[in-house]
C-alpha positions in Angstrom: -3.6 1.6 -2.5 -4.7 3.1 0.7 -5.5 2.3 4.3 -9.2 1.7 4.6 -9.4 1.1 8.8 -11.9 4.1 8.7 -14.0 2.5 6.1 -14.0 -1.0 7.9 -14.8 0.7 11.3 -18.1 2.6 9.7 -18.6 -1.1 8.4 -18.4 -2.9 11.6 -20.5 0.0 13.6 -23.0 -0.4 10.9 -23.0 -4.3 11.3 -23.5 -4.0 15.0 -26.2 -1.8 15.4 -28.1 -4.0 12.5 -27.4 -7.2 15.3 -29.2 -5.6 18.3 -32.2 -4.2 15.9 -32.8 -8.1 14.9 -32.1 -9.3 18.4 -35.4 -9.0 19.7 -37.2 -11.0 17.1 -34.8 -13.7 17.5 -35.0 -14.0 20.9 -38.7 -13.9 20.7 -38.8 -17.0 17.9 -36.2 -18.9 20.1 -37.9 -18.1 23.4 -34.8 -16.7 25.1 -36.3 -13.2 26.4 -34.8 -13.2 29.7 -33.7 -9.5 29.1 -37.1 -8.8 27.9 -39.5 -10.3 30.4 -37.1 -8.9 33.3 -38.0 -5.0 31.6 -41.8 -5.8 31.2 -42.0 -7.0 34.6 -40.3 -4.0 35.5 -43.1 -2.2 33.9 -45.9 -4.3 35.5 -44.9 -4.0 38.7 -45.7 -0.4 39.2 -48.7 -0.7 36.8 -47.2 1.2 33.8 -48.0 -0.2 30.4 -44.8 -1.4 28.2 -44.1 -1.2 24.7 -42.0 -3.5 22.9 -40.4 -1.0 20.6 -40.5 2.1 22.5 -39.8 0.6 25.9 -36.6 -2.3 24.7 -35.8 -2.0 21.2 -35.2 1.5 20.8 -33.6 2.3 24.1 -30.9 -0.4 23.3 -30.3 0.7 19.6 -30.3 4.3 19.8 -27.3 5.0 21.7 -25.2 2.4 19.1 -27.3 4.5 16.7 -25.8 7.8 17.8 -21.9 6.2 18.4 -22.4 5.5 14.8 -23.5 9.0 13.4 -20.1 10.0 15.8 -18.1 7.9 14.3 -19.3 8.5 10.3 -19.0 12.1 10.7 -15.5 12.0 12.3 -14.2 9.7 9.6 -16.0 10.9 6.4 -16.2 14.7 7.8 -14.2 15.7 10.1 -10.9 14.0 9.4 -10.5 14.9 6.7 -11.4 18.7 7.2 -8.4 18.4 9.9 -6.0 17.0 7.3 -6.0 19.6 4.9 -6.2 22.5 7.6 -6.6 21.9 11.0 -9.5 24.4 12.0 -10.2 24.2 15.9 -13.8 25.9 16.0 -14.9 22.7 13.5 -13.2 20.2 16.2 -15.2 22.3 19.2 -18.4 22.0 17.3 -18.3 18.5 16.5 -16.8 17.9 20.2 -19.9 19.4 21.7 -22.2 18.1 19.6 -20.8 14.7 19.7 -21.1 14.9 23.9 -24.3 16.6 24.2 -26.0 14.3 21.4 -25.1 11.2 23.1 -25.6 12.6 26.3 -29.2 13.4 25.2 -30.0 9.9 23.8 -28.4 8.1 26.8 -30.6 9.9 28.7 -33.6 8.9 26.8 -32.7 5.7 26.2 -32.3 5.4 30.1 -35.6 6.9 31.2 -37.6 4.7 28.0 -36.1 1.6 29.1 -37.1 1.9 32.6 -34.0 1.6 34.5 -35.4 4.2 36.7 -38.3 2.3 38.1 -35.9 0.5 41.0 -35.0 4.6 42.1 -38.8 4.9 42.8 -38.7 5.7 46.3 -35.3 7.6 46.1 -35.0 11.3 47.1 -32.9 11.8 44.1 -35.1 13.4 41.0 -35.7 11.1 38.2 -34.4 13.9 35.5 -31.4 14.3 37.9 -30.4 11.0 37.6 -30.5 10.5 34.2 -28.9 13.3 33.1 -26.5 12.2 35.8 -25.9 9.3 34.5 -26.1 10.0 30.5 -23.4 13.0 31.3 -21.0 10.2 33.2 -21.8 7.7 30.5 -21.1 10.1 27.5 -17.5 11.0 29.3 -16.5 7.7 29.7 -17.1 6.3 26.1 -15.7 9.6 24.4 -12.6 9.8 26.2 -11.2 6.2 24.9 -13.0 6.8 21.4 -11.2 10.1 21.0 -7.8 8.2 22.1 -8.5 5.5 19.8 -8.9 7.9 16.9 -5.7 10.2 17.8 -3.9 6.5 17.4 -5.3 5.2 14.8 -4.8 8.6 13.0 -0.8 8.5 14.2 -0.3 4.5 12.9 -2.1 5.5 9.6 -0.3 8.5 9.2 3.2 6.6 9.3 2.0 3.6 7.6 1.0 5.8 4.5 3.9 8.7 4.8 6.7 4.8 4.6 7.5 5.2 0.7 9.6 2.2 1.2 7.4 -1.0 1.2 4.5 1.4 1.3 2.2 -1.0 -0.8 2.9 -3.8 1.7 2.3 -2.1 5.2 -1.1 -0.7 3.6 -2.3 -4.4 2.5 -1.1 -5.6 6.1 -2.4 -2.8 7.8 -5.7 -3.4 5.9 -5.8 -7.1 6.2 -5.3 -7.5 10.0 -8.1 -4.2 10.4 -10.8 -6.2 8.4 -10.0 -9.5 10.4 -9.8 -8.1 13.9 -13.2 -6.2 13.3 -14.7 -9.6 12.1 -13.2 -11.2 14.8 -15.0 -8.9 17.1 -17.9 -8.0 15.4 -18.4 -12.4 15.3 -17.8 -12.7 19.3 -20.5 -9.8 19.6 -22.8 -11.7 17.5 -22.3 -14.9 18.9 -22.8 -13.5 22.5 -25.7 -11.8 21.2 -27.2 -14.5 20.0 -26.7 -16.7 23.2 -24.0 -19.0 21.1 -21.1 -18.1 23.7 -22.7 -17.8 26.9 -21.2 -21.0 27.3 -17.8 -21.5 29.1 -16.4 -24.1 26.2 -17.7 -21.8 23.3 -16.5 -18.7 25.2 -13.0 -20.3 25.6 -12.9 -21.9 22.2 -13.3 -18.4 20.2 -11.4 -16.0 23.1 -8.5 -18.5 23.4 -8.1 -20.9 20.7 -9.2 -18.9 17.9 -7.7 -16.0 18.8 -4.1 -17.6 18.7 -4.9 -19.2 15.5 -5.8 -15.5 13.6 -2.7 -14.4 15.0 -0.4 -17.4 14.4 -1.8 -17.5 10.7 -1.1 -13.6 10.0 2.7 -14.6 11.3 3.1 -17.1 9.3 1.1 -15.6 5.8 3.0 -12.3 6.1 6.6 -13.1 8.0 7.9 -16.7 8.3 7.0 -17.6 5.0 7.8 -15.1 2.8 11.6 -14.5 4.9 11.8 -18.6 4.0 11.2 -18.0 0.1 13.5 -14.6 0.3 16.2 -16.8 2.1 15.6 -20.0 0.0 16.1 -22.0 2.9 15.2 -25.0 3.3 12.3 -26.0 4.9 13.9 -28.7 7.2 16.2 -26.2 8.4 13.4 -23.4 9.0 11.0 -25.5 10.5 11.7 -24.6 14.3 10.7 -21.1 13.6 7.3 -22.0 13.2 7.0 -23.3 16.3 8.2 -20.0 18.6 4.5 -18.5 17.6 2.5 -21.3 18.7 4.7 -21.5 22.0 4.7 -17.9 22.7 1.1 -17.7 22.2 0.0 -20.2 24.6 2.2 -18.8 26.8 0.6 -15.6 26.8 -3.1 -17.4 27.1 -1.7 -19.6 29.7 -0.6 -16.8 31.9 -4.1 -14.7 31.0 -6.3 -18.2 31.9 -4.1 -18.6 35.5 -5.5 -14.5 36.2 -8.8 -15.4 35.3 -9.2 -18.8 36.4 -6.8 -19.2 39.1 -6.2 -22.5 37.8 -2.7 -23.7 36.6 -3.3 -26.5 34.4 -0.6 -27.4 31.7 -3.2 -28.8 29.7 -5.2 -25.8 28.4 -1.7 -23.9 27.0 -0.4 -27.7 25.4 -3.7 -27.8 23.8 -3.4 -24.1 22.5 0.2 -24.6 20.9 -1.4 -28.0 19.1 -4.0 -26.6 17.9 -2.5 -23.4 16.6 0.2 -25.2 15.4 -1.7 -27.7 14.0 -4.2 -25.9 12.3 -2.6 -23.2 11.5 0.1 -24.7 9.4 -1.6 -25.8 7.1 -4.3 -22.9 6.8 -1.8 -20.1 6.6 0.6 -22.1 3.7 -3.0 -22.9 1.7 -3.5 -19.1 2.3 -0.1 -17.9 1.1 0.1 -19.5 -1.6 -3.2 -18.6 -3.2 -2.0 -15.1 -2.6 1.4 -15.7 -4.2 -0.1 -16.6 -7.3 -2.3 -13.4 -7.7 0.3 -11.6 -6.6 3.0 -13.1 -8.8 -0.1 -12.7 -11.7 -0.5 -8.9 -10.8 3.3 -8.2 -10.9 3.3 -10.2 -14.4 0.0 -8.2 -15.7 1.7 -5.1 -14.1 5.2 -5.8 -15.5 3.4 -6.1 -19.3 1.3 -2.6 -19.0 4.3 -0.4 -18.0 6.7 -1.7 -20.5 3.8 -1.6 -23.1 3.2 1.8 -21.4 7.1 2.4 -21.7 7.3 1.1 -25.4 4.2 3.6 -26.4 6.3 6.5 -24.6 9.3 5.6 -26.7 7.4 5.3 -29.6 5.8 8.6 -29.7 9.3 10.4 -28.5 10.2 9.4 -31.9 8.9 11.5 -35.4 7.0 8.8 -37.6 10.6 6.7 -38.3 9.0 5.2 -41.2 8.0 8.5 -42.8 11.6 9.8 -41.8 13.7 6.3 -43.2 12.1 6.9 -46.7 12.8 10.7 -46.6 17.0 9.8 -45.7 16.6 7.3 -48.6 15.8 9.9 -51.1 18.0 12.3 -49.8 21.1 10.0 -49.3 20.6 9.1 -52.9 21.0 12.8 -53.6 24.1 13.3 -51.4 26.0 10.0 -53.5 24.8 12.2 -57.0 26.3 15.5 -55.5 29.2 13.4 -54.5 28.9 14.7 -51.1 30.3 11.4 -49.6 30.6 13.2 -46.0 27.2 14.4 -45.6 25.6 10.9 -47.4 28.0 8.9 -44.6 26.0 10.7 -41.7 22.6 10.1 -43.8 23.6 6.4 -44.2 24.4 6.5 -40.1 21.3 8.1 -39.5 19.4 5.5 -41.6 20.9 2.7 -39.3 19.9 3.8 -36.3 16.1 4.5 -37.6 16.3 0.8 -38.4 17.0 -0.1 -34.8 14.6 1.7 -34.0 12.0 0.4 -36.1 13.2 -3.0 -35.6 14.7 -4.1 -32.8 13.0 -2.0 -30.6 10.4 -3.9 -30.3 12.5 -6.9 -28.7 12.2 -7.6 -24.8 15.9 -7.8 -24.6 18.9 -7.5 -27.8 22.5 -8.1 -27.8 24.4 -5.7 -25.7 26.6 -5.0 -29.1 23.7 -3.7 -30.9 23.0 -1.0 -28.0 26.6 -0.3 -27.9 26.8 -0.1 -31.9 23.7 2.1 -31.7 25.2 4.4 -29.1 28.7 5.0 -31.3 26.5 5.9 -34.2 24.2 8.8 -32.1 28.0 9.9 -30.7 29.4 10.1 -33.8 26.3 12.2 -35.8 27.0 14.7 -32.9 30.6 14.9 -33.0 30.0 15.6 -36.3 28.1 18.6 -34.9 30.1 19.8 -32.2 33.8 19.1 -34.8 35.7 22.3 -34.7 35.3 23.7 -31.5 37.5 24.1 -29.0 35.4 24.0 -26.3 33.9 20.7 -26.5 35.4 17.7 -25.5 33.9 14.2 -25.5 35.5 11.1 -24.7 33.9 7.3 -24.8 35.4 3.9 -23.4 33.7 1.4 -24.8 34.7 -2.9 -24.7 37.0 -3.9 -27.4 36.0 -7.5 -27.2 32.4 -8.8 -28.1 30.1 -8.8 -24.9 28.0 -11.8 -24.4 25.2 -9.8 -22.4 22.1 -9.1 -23.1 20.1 -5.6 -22.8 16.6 -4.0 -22.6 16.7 -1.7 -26.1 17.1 1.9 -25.8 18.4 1.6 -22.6 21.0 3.9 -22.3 20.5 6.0 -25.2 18.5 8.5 -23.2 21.3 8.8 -20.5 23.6 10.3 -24.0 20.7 11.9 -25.2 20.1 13.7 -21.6 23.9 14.3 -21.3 24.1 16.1 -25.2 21.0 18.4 -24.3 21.4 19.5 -21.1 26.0 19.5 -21.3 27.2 21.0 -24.6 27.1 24.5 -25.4 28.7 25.6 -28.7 30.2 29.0 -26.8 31.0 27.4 -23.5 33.5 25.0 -22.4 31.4 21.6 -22.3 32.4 17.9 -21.8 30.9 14.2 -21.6 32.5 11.4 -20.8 31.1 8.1 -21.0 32.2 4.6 -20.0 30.7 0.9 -20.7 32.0 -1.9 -19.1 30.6 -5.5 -19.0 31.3 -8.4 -17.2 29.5 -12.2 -17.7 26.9 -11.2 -15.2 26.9 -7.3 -15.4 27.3 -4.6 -17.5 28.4 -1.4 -15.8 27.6 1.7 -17.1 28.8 5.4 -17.0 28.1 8.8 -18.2 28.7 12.3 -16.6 28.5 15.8 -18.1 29.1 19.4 -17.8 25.7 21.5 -16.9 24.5 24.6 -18.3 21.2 26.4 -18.2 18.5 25.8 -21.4 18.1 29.0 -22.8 15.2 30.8 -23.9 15.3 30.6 -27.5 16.7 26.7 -27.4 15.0 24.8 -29.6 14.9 22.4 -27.0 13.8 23.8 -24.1 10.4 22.3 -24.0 11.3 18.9 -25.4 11.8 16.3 -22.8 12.8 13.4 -24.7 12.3 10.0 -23.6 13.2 11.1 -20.3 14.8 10.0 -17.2 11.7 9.0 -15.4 10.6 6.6 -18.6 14.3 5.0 -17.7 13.9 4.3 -14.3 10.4 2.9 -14.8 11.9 0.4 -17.1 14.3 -0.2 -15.3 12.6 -0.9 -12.1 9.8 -3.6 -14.7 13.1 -4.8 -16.6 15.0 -5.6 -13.8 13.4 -5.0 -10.2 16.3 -5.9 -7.8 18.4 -6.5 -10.3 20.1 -3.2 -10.7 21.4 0.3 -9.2 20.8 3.2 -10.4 22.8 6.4 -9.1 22.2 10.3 -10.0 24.6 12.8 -8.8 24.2 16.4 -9.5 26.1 19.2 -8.4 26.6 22.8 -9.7 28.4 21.7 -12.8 28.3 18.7 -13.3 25.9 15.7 -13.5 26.9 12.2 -13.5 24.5 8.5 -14.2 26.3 5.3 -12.7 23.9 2.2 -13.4 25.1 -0.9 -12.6 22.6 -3.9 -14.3 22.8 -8.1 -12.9 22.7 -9.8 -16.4 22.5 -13.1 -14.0 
């Protein structure tokens, strides 16, 4: 997931310039062409003819047409160019382009649309003044746009660098981009359009609405998630709802008194009822719709990474079928040569295959069965390792049944990780492991000497089922529900995972 403000603004630009084009046939159908029939008179006047397109449509489009090349080619281009090396003769180029293209169609735009004609009988040259005033105009709108971008590039920069809740801050981020440029690009329209050149429309959307976007993206993304994290009840919680709708009325109230110079108590108690109101109800319909796809997603994503997981496993493993009917055949052949040490390991060998093969494929097993499984891998590589001297391994494991339950092959490839990477036949090696459980936790431990792989290991390019695979599961299997701690130091490397069984 990423942030997509850039993409929305290119949107809204877009949206806005398509407004004005389709604003003079509207105000021609509806008869409002009070902005029109003050140019043509303009025109008239002196005796000049006028042209529709070429006199008012295109001097009010084209400079919303050039802001939006600017801001397409700084977002899709420029950015990010500067993001992968920052290269200062590309950020001149586009600088100067960007202020002497809109310079130039400011310019134009001013001489085409006539705002000249009332400097007729000024000393001042008509080319002076509109390059005068396309210059000024240029400056004034690329200053703020350039410090809007150099923010917007900072908040989106530390929004997508937060590995913690990244996914969240990016859908936030996203949501309230897309709903404040709707928010605006709608108040343009509207005004366009002659809907809020009222007082009571202008107040309803500025004030009222306003407070009620805001108000609902409290409640959808703060207050009622913390209530479902705290599971408090709602009786108890309820008087934080009301500090947004108070606050924001507040806020409006003291805005409307600068404006209007009028301190009425009415307008602000009307704002906290109707945001409070309204927006109850709006936000909870909202959240909850979006706790069910989420919940959904998590399920659906929770299913493809342990499938995912599971398919991992799977392949780690040499065709156990294929193998389980080759140890058949040649534990049958150890009990005729009355090896009975070497048909013991076969036999061992064959039960863990059958795990494998069988209960693998469980969403959760006994805890005994993991544990069983993990003194039968110890003991085939004791059986390896017995004789030296310079390998020592030592297991603690419950002596009493456990009544937990387990993910399968859990903690097999913490042992597996510890026997590859900690014993070496000519060096002094160790592994130590530890299982405790409790009836809501099962505490598990595992550290080992370190030595490098060498060359010639057999090994050395085999990665097993692998760490990562683990703490994937583990993260699907049991997301809050666990912690997982990996210390490494010059000799030593040691797995503490602690799992809720609650």
């Amino acid at each position: 997931m990423q942030v997509r403000w850039r993409q929305q603004e290119i949107v809204f630009a877009s949206v806005i310039v398509a407004m004005l084009a389709i604003q003079v046939p509207v105000e021609q159908l509806s008869g409002a062409q009070l902005p029109l029939s003050s140019t043509r008179q303009s025109f008239e006047l002196i005796g000049q003819p006028f042209n529709l397109f070429w006199n008012y449509l295109l001097p009010r489009v084209a400079p919303f047409i050039a802001l939006l090349l600017i801001i397409a080619s700084a977002n899709l281009w420029l950015i990010p160019l500067l993001q992968k090396s920052f290269r200062v003769s590309a950020l001149l180029v586009f600088t100067s382009i960007s202020y002497i293209g809109l310079a130039g169609v400011l310019a134009l735009s001013y001489w085409l649309e006539g705002a000249y004609l009332k400097y007729q009988s000024s000393e001042i040259g008509l080319q002076q003044l509109a390059t005068s005033y396309a210059l000024k105009m240029s400056l004034a709108i690329l200053l703020p746009m350039a410090g809007y971008i150099i923010l917007r590039e900072l908040f989106i920069n530390h929004i997508e660098k937060n590995k913690k809740h990244n996914e969240f801050w990016v859908l936030l981020c996203n949501k309230i981009t897309s709903a404040v440029f709707i928010y605006i690009g709608g108040f343009i329209f509207f005004y366009i359009f002659g809907i809020l050149r009222s007082d009571v429309a202008g107040i309803f959307y500025t004030f009222y609405l306003g407070a009620l976007i805001i108000n609902c993206f409290i409640n959808i993304y703060a207050l009622f998630p913390l209530m479902y994290r705290s599971q408090m009840p709602f009786s108890k919680f309820i008087w934080r709802f009301l500090i947004a709708p108070f606050l924001l009325a507040l806020v409006e109230f003291l805005i409307f008194v600068g404006i209007a110079h009028n301190p009425n108590w009415i307008f602000p108690a009307s704002v906290f009822l109707f945001v409070l109101v309204i927006g109850f109800p709006i936000s909870w319909i909202i959240f909850q719709q979006q706790k069910e796809k989420l919940e959904s997603f998590t399920k659906l994503r929770k299913d493809l990474g342990k499938t995912s997981a599971n398919l991992q496993l799977l392949r780690s493993q040499i065709n156990p079928h294929f193998l389980f009917n080759i140890l058949n055949t040649i534990y049958g052949t150890a009990i005729q040569e009355k090896a009975v040490k070497t048909a013991d390991n076969i036999q061992r060998l064959g039960d863990m295959m059958r795990f494998m093969m069988d209960e693998n494929n469980q969403d959760y097993i006994p805890l005994d069965r993991e544990i069983e499984y993990l003194k039968q891998y110890l003991f085939l590589q004791q059986s390896r390792t017995q004789g030296s001297d310079t390998i020592t391994i030592t297991s603690v494991f419950p002596e009493e049944t456990c009544q937990n339950s387990i993910a399968p092959m859990l903690l097999v490839p913490f042992v597996e990780n510890a026997f590859k990477h900690g014993i070496r036949m000519e060096q002094k090696s160790w592994i130590n492991i530890r299982l405790l459980c409790n009836p809501d936790s099962i505490l598990f431990e595992i550290s080992n000497s370190l030595h490098a792989i060498s060359e010639n290991d057999p090994e050395k390019d085999r990665n097993g089922i692998g760490l990562e695979n683990v703490k994937e599961r583990l993260q699907l299997l049991y997301p809050g529900k666990h912690e997982l701690i990996l210390h490494e130091s010059k000799d030593e490397f040691l797995v503490r995972l602690n799992i809720s069984t609650l």
